[in-house]
Structures are given as structure tokens and as C-alpha cells.
N, C-alpha and C positions, 0 to 999 in steps of 0.2 A: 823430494819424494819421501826421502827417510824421515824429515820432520812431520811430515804430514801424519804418515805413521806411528810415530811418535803420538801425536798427538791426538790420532784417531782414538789409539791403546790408551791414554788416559782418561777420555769422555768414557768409554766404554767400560772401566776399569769401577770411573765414579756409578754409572749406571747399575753396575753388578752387585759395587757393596751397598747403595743403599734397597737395594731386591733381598741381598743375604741380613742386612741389618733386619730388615722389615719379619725376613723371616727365623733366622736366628737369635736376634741378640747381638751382642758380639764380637766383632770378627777379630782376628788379630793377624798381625803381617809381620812376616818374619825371610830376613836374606839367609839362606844357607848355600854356598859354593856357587857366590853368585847368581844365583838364582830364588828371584820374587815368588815367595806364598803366602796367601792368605788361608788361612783354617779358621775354625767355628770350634764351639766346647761340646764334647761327648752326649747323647740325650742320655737320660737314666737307663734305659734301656741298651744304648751302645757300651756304658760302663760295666751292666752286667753280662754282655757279653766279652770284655775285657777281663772280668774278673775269672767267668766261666772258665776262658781259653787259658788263663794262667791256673787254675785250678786243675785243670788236666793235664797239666805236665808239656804243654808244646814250647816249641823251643822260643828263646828271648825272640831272637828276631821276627818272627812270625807273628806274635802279640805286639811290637812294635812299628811293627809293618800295617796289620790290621788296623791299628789307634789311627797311624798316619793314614791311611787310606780311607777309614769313615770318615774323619774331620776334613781332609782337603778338600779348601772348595776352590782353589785354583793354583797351579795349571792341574789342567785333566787332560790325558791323566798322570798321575806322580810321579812327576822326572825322575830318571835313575841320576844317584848319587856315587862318586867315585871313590868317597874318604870314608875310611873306616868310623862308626861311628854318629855318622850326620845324622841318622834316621833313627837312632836311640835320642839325639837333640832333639829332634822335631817330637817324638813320641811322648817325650819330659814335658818337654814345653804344652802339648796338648792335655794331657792329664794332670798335671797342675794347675791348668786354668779350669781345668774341669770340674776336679774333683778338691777343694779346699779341706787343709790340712787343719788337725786339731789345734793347732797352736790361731790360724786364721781365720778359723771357724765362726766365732764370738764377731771380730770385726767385720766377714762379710754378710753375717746376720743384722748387725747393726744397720749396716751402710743400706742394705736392703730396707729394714725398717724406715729410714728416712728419704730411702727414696720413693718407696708404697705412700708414704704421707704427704711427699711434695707431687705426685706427678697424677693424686686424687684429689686434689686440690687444682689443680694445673689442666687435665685433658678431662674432659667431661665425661668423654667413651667409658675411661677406666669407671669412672666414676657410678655411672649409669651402670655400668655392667655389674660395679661389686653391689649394688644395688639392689639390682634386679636379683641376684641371686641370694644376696639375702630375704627378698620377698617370696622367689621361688627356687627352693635347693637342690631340686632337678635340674636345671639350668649348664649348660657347659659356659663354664667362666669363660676360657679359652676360646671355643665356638666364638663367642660372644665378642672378644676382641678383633678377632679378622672381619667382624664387618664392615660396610660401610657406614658412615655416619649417618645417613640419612637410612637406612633402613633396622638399625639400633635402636633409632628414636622413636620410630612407629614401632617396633617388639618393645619399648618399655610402655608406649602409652596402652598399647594389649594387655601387658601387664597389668598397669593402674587401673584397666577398667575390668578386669578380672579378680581383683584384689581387693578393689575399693579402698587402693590407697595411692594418694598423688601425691608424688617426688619429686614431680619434676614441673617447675617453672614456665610461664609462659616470657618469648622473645625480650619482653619489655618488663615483665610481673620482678617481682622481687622478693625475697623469698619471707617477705612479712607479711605477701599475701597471697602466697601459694596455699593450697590445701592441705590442711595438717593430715598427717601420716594416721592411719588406724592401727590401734594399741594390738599385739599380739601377732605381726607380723615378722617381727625380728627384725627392726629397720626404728633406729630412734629419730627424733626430729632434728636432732642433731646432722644425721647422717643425710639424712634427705635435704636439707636445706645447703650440707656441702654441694650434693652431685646440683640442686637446682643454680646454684653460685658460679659454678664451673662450669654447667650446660648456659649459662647468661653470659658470661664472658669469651667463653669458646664462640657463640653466635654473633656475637659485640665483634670479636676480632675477625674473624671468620668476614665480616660484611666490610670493616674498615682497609684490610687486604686487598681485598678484591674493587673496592670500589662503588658497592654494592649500596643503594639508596630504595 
């Protein structure tokens, strides 16, 4: 019975982070007194409230308690801790993941840059979305990536045919004979012939997966 348990908490453990992945980014897992936590990094908005409550003079542990208590996403809710100290760990450990230091700064700028480059190349969504909103700047980027793939794709062809400009590739087409981009949209041929490359190959995989003829 205790294996089973065991082994229930770990299905349900995998189930959780990739729900929190999907939703945060992420996650990071840390033992302190024996006891398993996973936490998430600060939104910019949790930070300025981290800075607020230190700005007003409240005591250490109160700002350290706060940090830990926005960021944990499991257990809920935050175990009490016996050892002096553990909850100033946990509250370091959160806001340096959070908040990168001037010395780190430079590199997780970088590392960001090449992963913007590979994973617009690699998932169509992104692709289409950064797309679309260079064609229209009203657009919520963000919005735009919690969709589903299939109702993306119809918001960009709305797009195209409010725009009069085609970016996007048919299942099989290739992007030599996709519809060239119209000048003065803010979208180069370049960039449309990516997201059509990455919408052809996401489709390509997407059918070979599955089985799908």
C-alpha cells in the first residue's frame, strides 16, 4: 500500500509540473529539513511588491516569508520550518532565480537571445504569434501563446486576409511558393518564410506522431 502511494505521489507530482511548466516557465525543486519544494520565479509585479515591503521598513522575516509564500507552488500550504534560518534559504534561493544580478545579467540576456532564435525556428506558435504581431501591434503576444494551435492558425489567416499579407504556407506549399509578404507591414520575407518553414514542419511532425495519413 505505501508503494502504491509512493507511486501514486509521483504520477501526480509529473502531472503538476508540467501544468506549472506550461504555466510558469521554470520550476525549481529544492529539499530543506527534509522536506520536498518546488517554487516558480517572482512575476515583476511580485518583485515590486518585494521591494515595496522592504522599502517600508517591515521586518526581515516578513519580506522573506512573503517571497516564500508567493513563489511556492508545493506543498500548500508552507510547511513550518524548525531551524533557524531555512526560510531566509528558501527566500535567497527564490529571488535570485528571480531577479538576475548585474554580474549575470549580460549572460542571461544572451542565453535568452539564442533561445528566442532556436525555439522560432523550432514551434510554429511562437513563430506565427511573433508574426502576427508584427503585422498587427495591438495584438497580445502572450494572449496569443496560450492558444490552441488550431485556433492560432485561423487568427493568423484573419490576419492575412485583413492585411493582404500571406505568411503563412500551405501543409504541403513551400515557402518558394507562398505569397510574398506586402511591403510596409513591418514583417520582412525573411521573417514570414521562417514562421511558414516552422508552421510546414510542425504540420509534417505533428502528422508523422500521430500516425496521421
Amino acid at each position: 500500500m505505501h508503494a502504491l502511494f509512493i507511486l501514486c505521489h509521483i504520477y501526480n507530482m509529473k502531472d503538476k509540473l508540467l501544468k506549472w511548466k506550461a504555466e510558469f516557465g521554470t520550476i525549481y525543486n529544492v529539499v530543506l529539513e527534509e522536506k520536498e519544494l518546488y517554487y516558480r520565479t517572482l512575476t515583476t509585479w511580485e518583485i515590486q511588491s518585494i521591494v515595496e515591503l522592504k522599502n517600508s521598513a517591515k521586518a526581515a522575516i516578513d519580506v522573506e516569508l512573503a517571497t516564500c509564500l508567493m513563489s511556492t507552488l508545493y506543498p500548500e500550504p508552507l510547511p513550518s520550518f524548525e531551524k533557524p534560518g531555512t526560510i531566509s534559504t528558501l527566500a535567497t534561493a527564490i529571488w535570485d532565480n528571480s531577479v538576475p544580478s548585474e554580474r549575470s545579467l549580460e549572460q542571461v540576456v544572451q542565453t535568452a537571445r539564442s533561445w528566442a532564435d532556436t525555439t522560432t525556428k523550432e514551434n510554429f506558435g511562437i513563430a506565427l504569434a511573433s508574426i502576427m504581431c508584427r503585422v498587427l501591434p495591438s495584438l497580445d503576444f502572450a494572449y496569443l501563446l496560450n492558444l490552441p494551435a488550431a485556433k492560432l492558425i485561423k487568427l493568423a489567416a484573419v490576419v492575412e486576409l485583413i492585411t493582404d499579407n500571406s505568411f503563412m504556407a500551405g501543409e504541403n506549399s513551400s515557402t518558394k511558393n507562398a505569397s510574398p509578404v506586402t511591403p510596409g507591414h513591418g514583417v520582412s520575407q525573411e521573417q514570414a518564410d521562417s514562421a511558414s518553414t516552422a508552421l510546414t514542419a510542425a504540420l509534417s511532425n505533428f502528422k508523422k506522431d500521430s500516425n496521421i495519413r
